[in-house]
C-alpha positions in Angstrom: 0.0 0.0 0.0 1.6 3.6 -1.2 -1.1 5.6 1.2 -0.4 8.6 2.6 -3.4 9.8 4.4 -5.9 8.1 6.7 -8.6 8.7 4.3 -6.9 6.8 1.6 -6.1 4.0 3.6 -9.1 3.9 4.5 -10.3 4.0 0.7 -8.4 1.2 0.1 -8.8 -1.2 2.9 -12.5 -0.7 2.0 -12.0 -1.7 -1.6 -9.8 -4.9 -0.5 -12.9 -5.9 1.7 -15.5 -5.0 -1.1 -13.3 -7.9 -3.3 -13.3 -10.4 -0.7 -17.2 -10.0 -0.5 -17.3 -10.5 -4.2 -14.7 -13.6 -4.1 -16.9 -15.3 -1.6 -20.0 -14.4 -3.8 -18.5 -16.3 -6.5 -16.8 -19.2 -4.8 -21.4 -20.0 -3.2 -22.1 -19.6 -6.7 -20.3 -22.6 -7.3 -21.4 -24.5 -4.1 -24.6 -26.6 -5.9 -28.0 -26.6 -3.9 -31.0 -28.0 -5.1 -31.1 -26.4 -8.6 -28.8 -26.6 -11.7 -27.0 -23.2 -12.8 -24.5 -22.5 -15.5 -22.4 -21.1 -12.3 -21.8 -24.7 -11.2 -19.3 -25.4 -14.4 -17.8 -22.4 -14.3 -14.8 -22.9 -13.1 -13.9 -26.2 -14.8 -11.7 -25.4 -17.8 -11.3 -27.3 -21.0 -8.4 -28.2 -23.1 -8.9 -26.9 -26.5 -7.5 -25.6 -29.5 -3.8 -25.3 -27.3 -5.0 -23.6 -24.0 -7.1 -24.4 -21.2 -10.7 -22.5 -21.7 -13.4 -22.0 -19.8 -16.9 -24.1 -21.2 -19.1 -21.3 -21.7 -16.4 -19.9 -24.1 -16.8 -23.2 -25.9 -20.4 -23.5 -25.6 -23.7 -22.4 -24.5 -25.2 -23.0 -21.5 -28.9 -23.5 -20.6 -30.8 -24.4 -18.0 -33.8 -25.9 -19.1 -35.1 -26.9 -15.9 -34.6 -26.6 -12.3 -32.4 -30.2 -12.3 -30.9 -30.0 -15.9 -28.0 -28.3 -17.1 -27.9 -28.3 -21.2 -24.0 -27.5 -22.6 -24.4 -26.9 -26.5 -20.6 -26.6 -28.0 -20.4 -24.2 -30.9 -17.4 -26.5 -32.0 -18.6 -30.2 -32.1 -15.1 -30.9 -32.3 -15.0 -29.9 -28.5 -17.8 -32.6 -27.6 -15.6 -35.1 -25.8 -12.7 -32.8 -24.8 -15.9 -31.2 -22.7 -17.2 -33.8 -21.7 -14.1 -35.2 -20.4 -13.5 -32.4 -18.3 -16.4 -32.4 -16.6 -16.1 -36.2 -15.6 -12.3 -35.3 -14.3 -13.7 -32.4 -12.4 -15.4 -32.8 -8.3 -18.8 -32.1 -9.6 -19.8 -35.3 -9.1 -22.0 -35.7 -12.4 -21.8 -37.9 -15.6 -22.5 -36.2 -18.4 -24.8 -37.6 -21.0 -23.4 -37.0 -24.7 -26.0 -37.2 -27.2 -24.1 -36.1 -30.5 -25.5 -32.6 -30.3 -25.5 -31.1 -26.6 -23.9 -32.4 -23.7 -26.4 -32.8 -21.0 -25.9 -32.9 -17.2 -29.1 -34.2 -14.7 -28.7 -33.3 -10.8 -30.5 -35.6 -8.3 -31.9 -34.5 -5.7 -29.2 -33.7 -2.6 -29.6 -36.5 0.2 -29.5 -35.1 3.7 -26.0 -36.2 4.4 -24.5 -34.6 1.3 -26.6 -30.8 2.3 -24.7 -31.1 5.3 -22.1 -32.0 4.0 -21.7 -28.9 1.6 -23.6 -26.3 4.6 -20.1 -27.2 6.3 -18.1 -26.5 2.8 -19.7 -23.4 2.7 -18.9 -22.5 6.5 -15.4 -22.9 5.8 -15.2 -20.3 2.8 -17.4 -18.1 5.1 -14.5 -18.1 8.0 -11.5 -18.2 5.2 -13.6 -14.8 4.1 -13.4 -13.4 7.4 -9.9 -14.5 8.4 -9.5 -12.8 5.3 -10.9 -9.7 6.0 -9.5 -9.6 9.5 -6.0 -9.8 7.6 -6.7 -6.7 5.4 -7.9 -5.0 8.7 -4.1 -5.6 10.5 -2.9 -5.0 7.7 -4.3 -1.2 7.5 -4.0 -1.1 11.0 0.0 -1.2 10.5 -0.2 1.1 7.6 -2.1 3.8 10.0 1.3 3.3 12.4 3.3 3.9 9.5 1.6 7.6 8.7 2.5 8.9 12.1 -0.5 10.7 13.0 -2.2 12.7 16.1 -2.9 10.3 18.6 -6.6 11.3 18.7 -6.6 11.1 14.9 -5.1 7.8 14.6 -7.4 6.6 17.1 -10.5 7.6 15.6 -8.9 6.0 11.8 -8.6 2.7 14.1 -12.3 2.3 15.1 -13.4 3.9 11.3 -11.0 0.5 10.3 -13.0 -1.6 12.9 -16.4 -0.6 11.8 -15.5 -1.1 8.4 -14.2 -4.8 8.9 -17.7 -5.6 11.6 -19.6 -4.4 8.3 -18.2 -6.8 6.3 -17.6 -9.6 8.5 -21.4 -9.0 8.9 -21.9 -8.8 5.3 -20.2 -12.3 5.4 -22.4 -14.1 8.0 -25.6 -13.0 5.9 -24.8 -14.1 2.9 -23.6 -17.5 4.7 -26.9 -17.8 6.2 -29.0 -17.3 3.0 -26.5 -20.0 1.4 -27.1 -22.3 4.2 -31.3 -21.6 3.8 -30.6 -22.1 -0.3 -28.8 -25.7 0.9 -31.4 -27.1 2.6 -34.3 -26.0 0.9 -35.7 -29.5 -0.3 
């Protein structure tokens, strides 16, 4: 960090915690609940035409019903290369291949296995907060480093703390509506 005012640092720590909210908004995007969405495959790439891709830069993706995701490849060259990466990856689906579109049925979640991802999603809530507790020290040092009134540099510390019991807020909310979202049968 290259601040050199409390109001900048303060600017920036909140922007570092803004992204971590985001991150953990993606990472419960991929977390699968009861219904299919294009989210779920986002993060498994695909080796094709020399470079791992992304599928929805390969194909479209549909969701044709609340158990059914439908992958269409612009290239049917990239059937099986697709295919196979979604068998290698931990989704946990086999793909049905039916010449033309690539399609992937989730069964319903037994109660073990919505448990079982309620705790995933606990730990990338409290990896988001360690995380955000982390940015807080590390403003926290960077308000030592300006050399500021006492007063001044007090009031910057409980602005930071605020700031950081916002977001760690933010953080147990959108747990809980993840959670909810997981159990819902």
């Amino acid at each position: 960090m290259s601040v050199t005012t409390d109001k900048e640092l303060f600017k920036e720590t909140e922007e570092r915690m803004k992204k971590g909210i985001e991150a953990l908004g993606r990472e419960f995007r991929t977390v699968r609940t009861g219904r299919a969405t294009p989210a779920l495959i986002e993060r498994i790439t695909v080796a094709a035409y020399g470079q791992d891709m992304p599928i929805n830069q390969l194909a479209s993706v549909t969701v044709p019903d609340a158990r059914m995701l439908v992958i269409q490849p612009w290239d049917k060259s990239q059937m099986s290369a697709i295919e196979k990466a979604i068998q290698k990856s931990d989704l946990g689906i086999t793909p049905t291949n039916d010449g033309t579109v690539i399609r992937l049925a989730f069964p319903s979640l037994t109660e073990d296995r919505r448990k079982d991802l309620v705790k995933q999603v606990k730990k990338k809530a409290e990896e988001a907060r360690v995380a955000l507790r982390n940015i807080r020290r590390d403003a926290l040092e960077h308000l030592k480093e300006l050399e500021l009134p006492e007063d001044q540099e007090k009031r910057a510390q409980e602005q930071i703390q605020k700031l950081t019991d916002k977001y760690i807020e933010e953080v147990s909310h959108s747990l809980d509506h993840k959670e909810k979202e997981i159990m819902e049968v």
